[in-house]
DOKE-270937 format. One line per field, with one value per residue (C-alpha): x negated, y, z; residue number from 1. Coordinates in pm, 1 decimal, decimal comma. Example, Ala and Ser with C-alpha at 12.3 -4.5 7.8 and 13.67 -1.06 7.14 Angstrom:
REM DOKE-270937
xx	[-1230,0/-1367,0]
yy	[-450,0/-106,0]
zz	[780,0/714,0]
zapa	[1/2]
REM end
This chain:
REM DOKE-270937
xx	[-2408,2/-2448,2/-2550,4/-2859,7/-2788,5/-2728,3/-2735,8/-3103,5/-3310,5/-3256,3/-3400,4/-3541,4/-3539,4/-3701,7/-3747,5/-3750,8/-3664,0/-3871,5/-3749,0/-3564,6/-3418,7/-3604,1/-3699,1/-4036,5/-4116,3/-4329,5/-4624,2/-4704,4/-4848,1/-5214,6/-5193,7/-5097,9/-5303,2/-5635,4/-5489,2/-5449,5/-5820,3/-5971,3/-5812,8/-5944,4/-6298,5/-6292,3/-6167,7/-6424,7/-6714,5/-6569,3/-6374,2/-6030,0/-5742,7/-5721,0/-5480,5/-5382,6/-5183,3/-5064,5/-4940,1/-4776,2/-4712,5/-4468,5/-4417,4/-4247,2/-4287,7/-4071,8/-4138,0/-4083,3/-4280,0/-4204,2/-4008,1/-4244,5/-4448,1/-4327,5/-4505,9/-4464,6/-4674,7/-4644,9/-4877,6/-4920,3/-5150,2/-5234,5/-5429,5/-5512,6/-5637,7/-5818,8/-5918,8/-6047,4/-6263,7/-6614,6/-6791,2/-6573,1/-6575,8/-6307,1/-6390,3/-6144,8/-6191,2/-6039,5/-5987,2/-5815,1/-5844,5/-5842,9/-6203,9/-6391,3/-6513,5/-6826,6/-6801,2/-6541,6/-6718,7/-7027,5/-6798,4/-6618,6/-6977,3/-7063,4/-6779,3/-6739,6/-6616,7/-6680,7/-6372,3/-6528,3/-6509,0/-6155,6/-5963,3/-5576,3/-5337,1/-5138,7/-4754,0/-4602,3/-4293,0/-4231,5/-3919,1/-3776,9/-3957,7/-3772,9/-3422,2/-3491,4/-3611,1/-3358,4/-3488,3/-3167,1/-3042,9/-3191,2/-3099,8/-3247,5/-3459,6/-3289,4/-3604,6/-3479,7/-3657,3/-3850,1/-3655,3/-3327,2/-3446,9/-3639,5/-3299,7/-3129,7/-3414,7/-3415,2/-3100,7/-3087,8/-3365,9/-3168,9/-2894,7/-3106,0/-3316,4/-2871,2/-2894,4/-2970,4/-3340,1/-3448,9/-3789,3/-3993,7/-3891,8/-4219,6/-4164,8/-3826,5/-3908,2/-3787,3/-3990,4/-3901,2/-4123,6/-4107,1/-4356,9/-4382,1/-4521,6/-4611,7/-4842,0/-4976,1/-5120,5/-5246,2/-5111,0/-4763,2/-4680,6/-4573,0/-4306,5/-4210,2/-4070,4/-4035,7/-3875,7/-3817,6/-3658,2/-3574,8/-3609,3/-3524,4/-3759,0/-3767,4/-3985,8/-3855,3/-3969,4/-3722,1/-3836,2/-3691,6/-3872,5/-4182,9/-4076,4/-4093,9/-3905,4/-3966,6/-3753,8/-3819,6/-3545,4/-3562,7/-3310,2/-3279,9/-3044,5/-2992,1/-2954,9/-2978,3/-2608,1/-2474,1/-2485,4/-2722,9/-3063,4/-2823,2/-2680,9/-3017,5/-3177,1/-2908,3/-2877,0/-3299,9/-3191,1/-2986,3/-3164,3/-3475,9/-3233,4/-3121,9/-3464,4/-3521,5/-3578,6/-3684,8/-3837,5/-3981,2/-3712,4/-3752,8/-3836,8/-3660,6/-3414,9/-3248,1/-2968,1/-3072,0/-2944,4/-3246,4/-3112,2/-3173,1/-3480,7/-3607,6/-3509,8/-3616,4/-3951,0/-3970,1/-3819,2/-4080,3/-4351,4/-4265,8/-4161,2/-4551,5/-4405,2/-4211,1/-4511,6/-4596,1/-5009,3/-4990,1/-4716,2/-4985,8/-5262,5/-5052,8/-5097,0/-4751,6/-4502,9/-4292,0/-4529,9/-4337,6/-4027,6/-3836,3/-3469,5/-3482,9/-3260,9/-3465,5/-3189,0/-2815,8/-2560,8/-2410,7/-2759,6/-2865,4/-3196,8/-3180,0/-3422,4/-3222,7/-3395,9/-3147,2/-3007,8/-2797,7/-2980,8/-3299,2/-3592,0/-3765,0/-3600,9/-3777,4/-3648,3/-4019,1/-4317,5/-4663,8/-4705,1/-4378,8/-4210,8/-3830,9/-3724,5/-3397,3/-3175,8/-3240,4/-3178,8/-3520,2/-3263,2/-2885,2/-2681,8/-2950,6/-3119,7/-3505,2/-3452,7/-3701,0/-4090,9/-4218,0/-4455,3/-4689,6/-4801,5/-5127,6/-4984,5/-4685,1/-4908,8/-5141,7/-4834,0/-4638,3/-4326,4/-4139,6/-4270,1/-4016,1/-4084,1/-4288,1/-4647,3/-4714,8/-5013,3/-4999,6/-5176,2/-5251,1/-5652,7/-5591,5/-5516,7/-5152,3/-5033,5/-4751,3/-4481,5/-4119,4/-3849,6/-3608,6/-3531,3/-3178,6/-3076,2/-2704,0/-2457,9/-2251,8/-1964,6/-2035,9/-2088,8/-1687,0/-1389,7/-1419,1/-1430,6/-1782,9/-1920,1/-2051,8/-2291,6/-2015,7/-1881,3/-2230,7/-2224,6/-1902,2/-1966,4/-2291,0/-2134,9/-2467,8/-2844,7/-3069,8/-3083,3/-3412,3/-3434,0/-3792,6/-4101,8/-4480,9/-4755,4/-4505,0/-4813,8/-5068,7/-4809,5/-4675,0/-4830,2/-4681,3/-4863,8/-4670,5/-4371,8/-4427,6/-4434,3/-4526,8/-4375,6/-4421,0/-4070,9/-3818,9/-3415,6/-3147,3/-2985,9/-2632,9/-2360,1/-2025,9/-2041,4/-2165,0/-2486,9/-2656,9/-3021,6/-3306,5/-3615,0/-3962,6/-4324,4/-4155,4/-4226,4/-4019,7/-4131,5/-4066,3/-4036,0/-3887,6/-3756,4/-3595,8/-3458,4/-3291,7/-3144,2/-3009,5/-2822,3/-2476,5/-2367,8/-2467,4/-2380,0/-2275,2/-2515,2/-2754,4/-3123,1/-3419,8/-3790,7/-4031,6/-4140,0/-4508,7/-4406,4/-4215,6/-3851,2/-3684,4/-3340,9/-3158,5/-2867,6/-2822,8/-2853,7/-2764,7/-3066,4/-2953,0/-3174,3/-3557,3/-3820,3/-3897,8/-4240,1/-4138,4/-4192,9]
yy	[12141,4/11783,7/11558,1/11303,4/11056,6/10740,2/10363,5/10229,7/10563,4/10950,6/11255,1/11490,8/11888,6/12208,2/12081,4/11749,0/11763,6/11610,7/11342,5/11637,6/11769,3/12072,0/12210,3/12098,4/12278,6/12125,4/12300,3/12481,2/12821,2/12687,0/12501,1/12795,2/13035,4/12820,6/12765,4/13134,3/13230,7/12919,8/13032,9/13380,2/13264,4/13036,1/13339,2/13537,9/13216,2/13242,8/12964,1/12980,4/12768,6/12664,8/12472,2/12295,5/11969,7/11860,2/11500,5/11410,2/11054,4/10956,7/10577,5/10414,5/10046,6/9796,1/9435,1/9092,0/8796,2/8411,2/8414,6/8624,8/8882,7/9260,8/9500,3/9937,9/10175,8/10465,8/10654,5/11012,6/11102,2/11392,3/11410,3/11765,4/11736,3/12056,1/12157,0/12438,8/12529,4/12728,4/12794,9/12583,5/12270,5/12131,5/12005,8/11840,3/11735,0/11502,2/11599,7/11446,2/11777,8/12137,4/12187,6/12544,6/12734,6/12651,3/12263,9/12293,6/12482,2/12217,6/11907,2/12098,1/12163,9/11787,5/11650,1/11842,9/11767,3/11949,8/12057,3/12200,6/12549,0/12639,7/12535,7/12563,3/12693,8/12474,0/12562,1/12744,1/12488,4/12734,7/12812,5/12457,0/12292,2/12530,1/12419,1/12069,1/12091,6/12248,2/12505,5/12609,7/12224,6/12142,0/11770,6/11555,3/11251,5/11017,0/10874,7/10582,0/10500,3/10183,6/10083,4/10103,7/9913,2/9618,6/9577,7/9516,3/9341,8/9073,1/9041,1/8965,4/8742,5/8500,8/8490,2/8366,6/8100,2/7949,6/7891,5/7469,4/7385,6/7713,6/7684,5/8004,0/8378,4/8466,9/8805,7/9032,6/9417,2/9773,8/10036,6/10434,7/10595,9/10966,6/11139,4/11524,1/11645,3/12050,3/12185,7/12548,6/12725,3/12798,2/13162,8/13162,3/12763,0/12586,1/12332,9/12075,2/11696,0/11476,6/11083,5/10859,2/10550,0/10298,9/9913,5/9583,3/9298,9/8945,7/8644,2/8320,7/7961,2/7608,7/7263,1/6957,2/6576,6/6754,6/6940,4/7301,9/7548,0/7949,3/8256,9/8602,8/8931,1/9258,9/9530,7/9938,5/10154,4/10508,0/10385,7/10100,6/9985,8/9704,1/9422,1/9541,2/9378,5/9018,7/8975,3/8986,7/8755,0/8509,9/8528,9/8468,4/8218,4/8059,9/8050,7/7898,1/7600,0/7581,4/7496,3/7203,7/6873,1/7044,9/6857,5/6845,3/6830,0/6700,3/6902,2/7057,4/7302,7/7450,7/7720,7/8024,8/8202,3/8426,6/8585,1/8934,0/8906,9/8748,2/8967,1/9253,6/9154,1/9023,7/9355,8/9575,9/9351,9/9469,2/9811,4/9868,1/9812,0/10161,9/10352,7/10527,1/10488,7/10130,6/10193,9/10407,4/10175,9/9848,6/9729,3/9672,3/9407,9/9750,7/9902,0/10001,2/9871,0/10218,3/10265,4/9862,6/9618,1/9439,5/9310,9/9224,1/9459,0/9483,5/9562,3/9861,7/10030,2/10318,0/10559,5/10748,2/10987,0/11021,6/10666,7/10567,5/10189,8/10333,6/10406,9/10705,4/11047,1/11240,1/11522,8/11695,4/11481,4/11502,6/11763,7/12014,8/11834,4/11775,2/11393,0/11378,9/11065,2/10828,3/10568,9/10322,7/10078,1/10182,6/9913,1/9691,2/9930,0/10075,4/10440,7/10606,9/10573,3/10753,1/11003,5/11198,1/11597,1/11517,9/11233,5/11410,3/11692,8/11468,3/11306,3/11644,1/11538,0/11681,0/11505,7/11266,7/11370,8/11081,1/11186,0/11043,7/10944,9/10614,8/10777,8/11148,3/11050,1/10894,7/11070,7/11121,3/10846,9/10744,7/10639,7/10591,0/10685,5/10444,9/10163,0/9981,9/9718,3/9727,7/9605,0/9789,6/9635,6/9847,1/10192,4/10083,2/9987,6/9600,2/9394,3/9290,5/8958,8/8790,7/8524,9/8327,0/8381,4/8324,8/7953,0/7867,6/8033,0/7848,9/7521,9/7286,1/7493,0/7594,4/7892,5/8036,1/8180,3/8271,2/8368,7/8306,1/8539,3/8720,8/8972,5/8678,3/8510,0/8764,2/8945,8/9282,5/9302,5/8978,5/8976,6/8593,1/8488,8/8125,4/8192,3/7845,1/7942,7/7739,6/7738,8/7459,5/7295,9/7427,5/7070,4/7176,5/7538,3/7441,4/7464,8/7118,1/6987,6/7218,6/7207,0/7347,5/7330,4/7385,4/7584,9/7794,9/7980,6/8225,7/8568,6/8814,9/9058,6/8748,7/8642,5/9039,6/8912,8/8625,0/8740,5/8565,2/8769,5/9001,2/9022,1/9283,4/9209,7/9484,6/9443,7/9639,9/9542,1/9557,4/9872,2/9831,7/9814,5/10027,7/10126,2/9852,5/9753,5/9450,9/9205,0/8841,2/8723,9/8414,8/8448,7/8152,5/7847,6/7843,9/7621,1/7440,4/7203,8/6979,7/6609,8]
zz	[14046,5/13881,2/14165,7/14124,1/14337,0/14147,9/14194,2/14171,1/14235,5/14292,4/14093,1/14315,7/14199,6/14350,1/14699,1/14928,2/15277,8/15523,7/15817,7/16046,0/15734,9/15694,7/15302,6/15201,3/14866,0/14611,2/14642,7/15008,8/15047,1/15137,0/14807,0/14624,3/14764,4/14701,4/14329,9/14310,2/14460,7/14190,2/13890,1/13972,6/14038,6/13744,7/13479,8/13633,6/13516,5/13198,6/13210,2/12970,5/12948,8/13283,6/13440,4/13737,9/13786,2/14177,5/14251,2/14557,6/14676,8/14929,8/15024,1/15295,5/15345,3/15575,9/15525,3/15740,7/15643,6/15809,4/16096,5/16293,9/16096,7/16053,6/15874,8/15902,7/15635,9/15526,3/15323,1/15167,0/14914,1/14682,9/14348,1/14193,9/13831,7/13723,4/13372,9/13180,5/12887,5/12854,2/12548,0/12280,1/12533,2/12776,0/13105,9/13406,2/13675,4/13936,8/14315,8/14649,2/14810,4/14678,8/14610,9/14660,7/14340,1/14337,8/14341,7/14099,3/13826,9/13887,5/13859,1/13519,8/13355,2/13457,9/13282,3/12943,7/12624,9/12301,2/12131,2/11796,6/11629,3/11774,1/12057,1/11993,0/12257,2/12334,0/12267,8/12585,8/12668,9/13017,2/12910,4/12787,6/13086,6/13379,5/13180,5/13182,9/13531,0/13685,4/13924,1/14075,0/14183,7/14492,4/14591,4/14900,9/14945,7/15191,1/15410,9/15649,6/15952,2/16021,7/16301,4/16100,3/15770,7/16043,7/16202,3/15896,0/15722,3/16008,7/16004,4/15610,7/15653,1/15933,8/15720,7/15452,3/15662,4/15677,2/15307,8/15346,0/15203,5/15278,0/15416,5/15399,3/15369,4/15236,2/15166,9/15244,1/15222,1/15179,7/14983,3/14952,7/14713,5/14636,8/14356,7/14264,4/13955,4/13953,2/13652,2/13642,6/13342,4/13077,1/13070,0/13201,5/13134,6/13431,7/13520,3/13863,1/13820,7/14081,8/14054,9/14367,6/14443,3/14704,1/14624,0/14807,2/14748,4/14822,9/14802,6/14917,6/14875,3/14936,7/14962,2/15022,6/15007,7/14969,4/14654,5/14672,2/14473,7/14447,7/14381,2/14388,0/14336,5/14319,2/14340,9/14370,4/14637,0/14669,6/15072,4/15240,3/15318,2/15568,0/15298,8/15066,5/15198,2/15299,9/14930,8/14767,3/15035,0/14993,6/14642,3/14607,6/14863,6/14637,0/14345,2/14551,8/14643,7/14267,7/14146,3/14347,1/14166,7/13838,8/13609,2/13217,7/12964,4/12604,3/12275,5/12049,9/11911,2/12182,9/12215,1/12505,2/12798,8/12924,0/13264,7/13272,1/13470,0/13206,2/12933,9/13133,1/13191,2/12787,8/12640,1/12865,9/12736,8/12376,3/12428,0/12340,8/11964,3/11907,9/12001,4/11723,8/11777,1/11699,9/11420,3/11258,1/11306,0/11229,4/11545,4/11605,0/11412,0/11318,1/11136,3/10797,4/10919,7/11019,6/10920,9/10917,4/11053,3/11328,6/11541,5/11539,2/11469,9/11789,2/11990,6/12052,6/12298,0/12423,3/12629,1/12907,3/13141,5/13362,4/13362,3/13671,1/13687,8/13571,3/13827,4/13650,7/13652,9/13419,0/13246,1/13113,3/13041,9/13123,9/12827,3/12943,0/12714,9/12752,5/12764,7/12569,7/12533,0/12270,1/12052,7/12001,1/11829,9/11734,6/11564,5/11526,6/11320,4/11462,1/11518,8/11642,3/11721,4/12041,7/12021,8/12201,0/12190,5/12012,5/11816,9/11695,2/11526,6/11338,3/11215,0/11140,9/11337,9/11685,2/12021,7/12163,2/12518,2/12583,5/12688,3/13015,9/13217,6/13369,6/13633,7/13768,6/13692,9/13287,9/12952,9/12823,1/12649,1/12506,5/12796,5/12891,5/13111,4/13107,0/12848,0/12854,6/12633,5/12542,4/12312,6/12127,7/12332,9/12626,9/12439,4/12340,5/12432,5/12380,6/12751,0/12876,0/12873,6/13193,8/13230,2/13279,0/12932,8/12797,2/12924,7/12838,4/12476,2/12470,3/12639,1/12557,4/12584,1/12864,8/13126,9/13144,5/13514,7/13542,4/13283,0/13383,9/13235,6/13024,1/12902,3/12825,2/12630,5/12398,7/12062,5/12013,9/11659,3/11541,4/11758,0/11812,9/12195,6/12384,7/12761,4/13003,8/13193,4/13463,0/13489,9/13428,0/13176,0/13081,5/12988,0/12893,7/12989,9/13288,1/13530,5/13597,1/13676,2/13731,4/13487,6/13482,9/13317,0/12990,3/12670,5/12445,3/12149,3/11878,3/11729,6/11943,9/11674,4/11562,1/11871,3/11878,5/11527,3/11648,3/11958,1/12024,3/12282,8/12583,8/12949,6/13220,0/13456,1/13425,2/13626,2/13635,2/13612,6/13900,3/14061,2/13933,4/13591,5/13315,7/13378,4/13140,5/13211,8/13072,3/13113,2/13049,8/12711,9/12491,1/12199,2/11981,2/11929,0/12016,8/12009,9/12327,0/12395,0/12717,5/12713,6]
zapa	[1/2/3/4/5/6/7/8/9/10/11/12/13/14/15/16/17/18/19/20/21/22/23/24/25/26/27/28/29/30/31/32/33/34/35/36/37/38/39/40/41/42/43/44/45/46/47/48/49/50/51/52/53/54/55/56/57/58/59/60/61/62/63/64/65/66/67/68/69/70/71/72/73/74/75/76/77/78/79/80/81/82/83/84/85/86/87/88/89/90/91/92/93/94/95/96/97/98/99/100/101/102/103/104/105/106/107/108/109/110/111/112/113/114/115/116/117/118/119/120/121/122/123/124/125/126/127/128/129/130/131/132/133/134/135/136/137/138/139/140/141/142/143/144/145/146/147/148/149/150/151/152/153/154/155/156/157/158/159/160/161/162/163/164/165/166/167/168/169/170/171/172/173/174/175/176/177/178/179/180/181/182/183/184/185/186/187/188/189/190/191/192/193/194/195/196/197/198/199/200/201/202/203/204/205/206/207/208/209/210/211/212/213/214/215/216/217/218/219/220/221/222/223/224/225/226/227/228/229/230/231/232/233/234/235/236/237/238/239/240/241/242/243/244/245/246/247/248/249/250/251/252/253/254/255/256/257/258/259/260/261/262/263/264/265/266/267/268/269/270/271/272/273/274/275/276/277/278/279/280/281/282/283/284/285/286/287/288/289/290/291/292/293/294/295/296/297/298/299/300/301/302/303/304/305/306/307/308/309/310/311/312/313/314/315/316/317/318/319/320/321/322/323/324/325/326/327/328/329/330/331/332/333/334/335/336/337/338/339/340/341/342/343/344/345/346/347/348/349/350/351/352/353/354/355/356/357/358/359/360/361/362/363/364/365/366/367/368/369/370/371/372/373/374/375/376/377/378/379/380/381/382/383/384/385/386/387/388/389/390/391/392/393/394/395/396/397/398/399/400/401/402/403/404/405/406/407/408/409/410/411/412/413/414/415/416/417/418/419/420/421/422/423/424/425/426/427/428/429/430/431/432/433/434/435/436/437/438/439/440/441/442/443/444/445/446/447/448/449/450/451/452/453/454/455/456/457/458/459/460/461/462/463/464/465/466/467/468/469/470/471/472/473/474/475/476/477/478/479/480/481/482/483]
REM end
């Protein structure tokens, strides 16, 4: 069987195993027994088109704060969402425990929606969804212990506090996150998804002559090895130290590097743009512009389910629809918009697998996996760029290490974007003085026009937001306000 286990997060099929290794199915028998006994109570009401959706949430959270403060939590939730129809209307309803027939049925008749003359069926995707599932793969999630992760997190966190001008570790922590996804009915449709991963985070602040500088990382592990927690404290560390002294620099023109943190957090803020809602309603600066050219030739974003530095494993959505690879941008060219169930009807095209709810308790919307930027360079044979390269290529310009209010300073209807951002200023291929409280500008379907070149050095966003995952890139000249 193929395995799941990849760098940055694990899919989890069929069944999880709990901390002494035992099989934990998705759903247990009480669960399934009182699902059982409320659909029958439910058809016998009247009530049609039933079905039942069961989240589980798994976290596991290890942190150190200072040189003194430790912090062990681990929570486990579960949200049922429960809806059916009566009389040409729909009702759901939302539940933190398996609720008895009666108050069900009250809560459904409390919260119903009419749904006019006819109510479709919705299309039975059982078949499609078990495939894309996987039933027959059965693959573990690796829980490790608090006292193992605090050994190794204090130990990455000393290392760090040796990094000279180091003067807080404000935040160093380990989080293992595990979610399950089961859906029941109507009729015979039912499917399982689950997505997990494990991420290192770490929040650290220098200062020296009374200036203080701050850095924060991020990075995902399918376990938690020897060095793995030390080379991103060090490296946050580092960057911490890097920023001290920054100051204003002047206006103007300048050339680029945005770090992949940067990029990722910029691309995830736009990803908004392919949805094919805000195509249709012009609320998007690509409405009209498919089978366009809206970025260089050699750039290309894709959507990859099953992406080995991606966080979400999904191979169904939240409609039993199967999430296939694909291309959002290929050759600088824009693909493909992402649709919905609902949305893909009205619009008399096939569903792109990308109905999701951002939680168990909202509507489907339109959603994503996992996002990577690439160039074409890396779907080839031609040798990768590093950052390196991107300097030297660059040789006079500015290194944007960090973004501030990415979402309050971007307009996914016009593409333009004003981001107040931090880094240093690149002479002769070369890293120098540290700069902040600055200003750059522009278009970002431009700026994908305009790309020189593209890195190696592949990051993820943040756990709390979308899967997007990006490398270092030199964007050409931009507008910068400083002094």
């Amino acid at each position: 069987k193929r395995s799941y286990l990849y760098w940055g997060r694990t899919a989890y099929r069929k069944s999880i195993r709990d901390d002494s290794g035992r099989r934990r199915d998705m759903l247990d028998c009480r669960e399934q027994k009182t699902i059982e006994k409320l659909s029958e109570e439910l058809e016998k009401a009247g009530y049609t088109h039933i079905s039942f959706q069961v989240v589980h949430t798994k976290s596991r959270t290890t942190s150190v704060r200072g040189h003194k403060s430790v912090k062990k939590q681990d929570s486990e939730d579960a949200v049922y969402v429960i809806e059916a129809a009566h009389d040409g209307k729909k009702g759901k309803s939302y539940w933190t425990a398996l609720p008895g027939a009666e108050d069900l049925i009250t809560m459904l008749r409390e919260n119903m929606e009419s749904l006019g003359e006819k109510y479709e069926e919705d299309v039975d995707n059982s078949e499609n969804s078990k495939e894309a599932c996987g039933e027959d793969e059965k693959v573990q999630f690796m829980w490790e212990n608090h006292e193992t992760v605090m050994k190794k997190l204090a130990e990455a966190k000393e290392e760090a506090y040796q990094v000279p001008n180091i003067d807080l570790v404000d935040y160093l922590g380990y989080e293992q996150y595990l979610e399950e996804i089961y859906v029941l009915g109507p009729g015979d449709k039912r499917f399982m998804d689950a997505t997990g991963y494990h991420s290192l985070r770490a929040d650290l602040k220098a200062e020296k002559d009374g200036q203080a500088s701050y850095a924060r990382g991020c990075c995902y592990v399918s376990e938690l090895a020897d060095d793995s927690a030390k080379k991103l404290a060090c490296e946050t560390a580092k960057e911490a130290r890097a920023g001290l002294g920054a100051e204003p620099i002047a206006s103007g023109q300048y050339p680029v590097i945005l770090k992949n943190s940067v990029m990722a957090e910029l691309l995830e803020a736009y990803i908004p743009a392919f949805y094919a809602d805000r195509i249709k309603n012009e609320r998007s600066a690509l409405a009209g512009r498919e089978g366009d050219k809206i970025a260089s030739a050699n750039v290309s974003l894709k959507e990859v389910p099953d992406l080995r530095e991606g966080r979400v494993c999904r191979r169904i959505d939240d409609e039993g629809i199967p999430v296939k690879e694909k291309y959002l941008i290929k050759e600088g060219t824009f693909k493909t918009k992402l649709v919905n169930k609902e949305l893909a009807k009205k619009l008399k095209i096939e569903p792109t697998g990308n109905g999701f709810k951002q939680s168990p308790k909202s509507d489907v919307e339109i959603g994503i996996t996992n996002v990577i930027l690439q160039s074409e360079c890396d779907l080839g044979e031609k040798t990768e760029s590093s950052i390196l390269d991107l300097k030297k290529k660059m040789c006079h310009g500015i290194l944007v290490t960090d973004v501030d209010g990415v979402f309050a300073g971007i307009n996914v209807m016009t593409g333009t974007f004003s981001l107040i951002v931090k880094g240093r200023k690149i002479e002769n291929g070369q890293e120098t003085d540290a700069f902040c409280q600055v200003t750059i500008a522009g278009n970002f379907f431009d700026m994908l026009g305009q790309i020189q070149g593209i890195a190696n050095d592949y990051i993820s966003t943040y756990p709390d937001c979308a899967s997007v995952i990006a490398p270092s890139v030199y964007v050409g000249e931009l507008a910068v306000s400083g002094i």
